[in-house]
C-alpha positions as CSV (number, residue, x, y, z in Angstrom):
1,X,93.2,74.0,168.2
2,X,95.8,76.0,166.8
3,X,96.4,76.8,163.2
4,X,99.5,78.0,161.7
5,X,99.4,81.6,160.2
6,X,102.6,80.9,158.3
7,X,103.0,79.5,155.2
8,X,105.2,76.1,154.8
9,X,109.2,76.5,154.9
10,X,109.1,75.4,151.5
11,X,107.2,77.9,149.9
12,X,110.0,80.7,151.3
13,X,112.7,79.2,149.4
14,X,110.4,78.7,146.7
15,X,109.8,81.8,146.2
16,X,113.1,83.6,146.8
17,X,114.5,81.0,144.2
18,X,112.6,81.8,141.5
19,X,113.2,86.0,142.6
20,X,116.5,84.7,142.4
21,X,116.1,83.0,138.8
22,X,113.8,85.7,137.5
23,X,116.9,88.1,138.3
24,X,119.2,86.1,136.3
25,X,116.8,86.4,133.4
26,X,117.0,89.9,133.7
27,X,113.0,90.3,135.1
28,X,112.6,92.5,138.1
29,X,109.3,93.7,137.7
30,X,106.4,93.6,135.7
31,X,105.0,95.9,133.2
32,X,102.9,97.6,135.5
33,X,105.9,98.6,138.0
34,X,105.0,95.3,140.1
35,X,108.3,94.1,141.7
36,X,109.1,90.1,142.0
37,X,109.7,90.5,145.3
38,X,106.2,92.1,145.7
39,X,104.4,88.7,143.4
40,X,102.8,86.0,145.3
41,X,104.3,82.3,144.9
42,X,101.9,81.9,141.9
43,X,102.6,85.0,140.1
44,X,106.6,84.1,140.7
45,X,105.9,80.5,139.2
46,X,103.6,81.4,136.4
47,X,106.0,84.7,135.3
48,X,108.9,81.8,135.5
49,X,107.3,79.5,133.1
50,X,106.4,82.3,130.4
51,X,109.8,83.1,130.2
52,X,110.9,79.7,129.8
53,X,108.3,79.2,127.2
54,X,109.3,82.3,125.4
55,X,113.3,81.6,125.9
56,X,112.6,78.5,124.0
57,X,110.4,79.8,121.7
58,X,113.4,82.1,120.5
59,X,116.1,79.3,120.5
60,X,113.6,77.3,118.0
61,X,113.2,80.1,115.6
């Protein structure tokens, strides 16, 4: 049987889309010196959605 090593298509454009949107946002890297392009597809997603959270955050206040 053979088993891909390769992660889905999917979860490359994923990824470079949120690098992409993270960019825009003005986040290239964390606070330890730990480059998006470096983050796994969770740590892209989950960096993504705190700066949402903390974009709207600011608009309410």
């Amino acid at each position: 049987m053979l088993v891909s090593v390769y992660p889905p298509e999917g979860s490359y454009q994923e990824r470079y889309y949120l690098i992409d949107q993270l960019r825009d946002l003005g986040y290239t890297q964390d606070a330890f010196g730990k480059r998006t392009i470096e983050m796994t597809l969770p740590e892209l997603q989950q960096t993504f959605i705190n700066l949402e959270y903390q974009k709207e955050c600011a608009l309410e206040n």
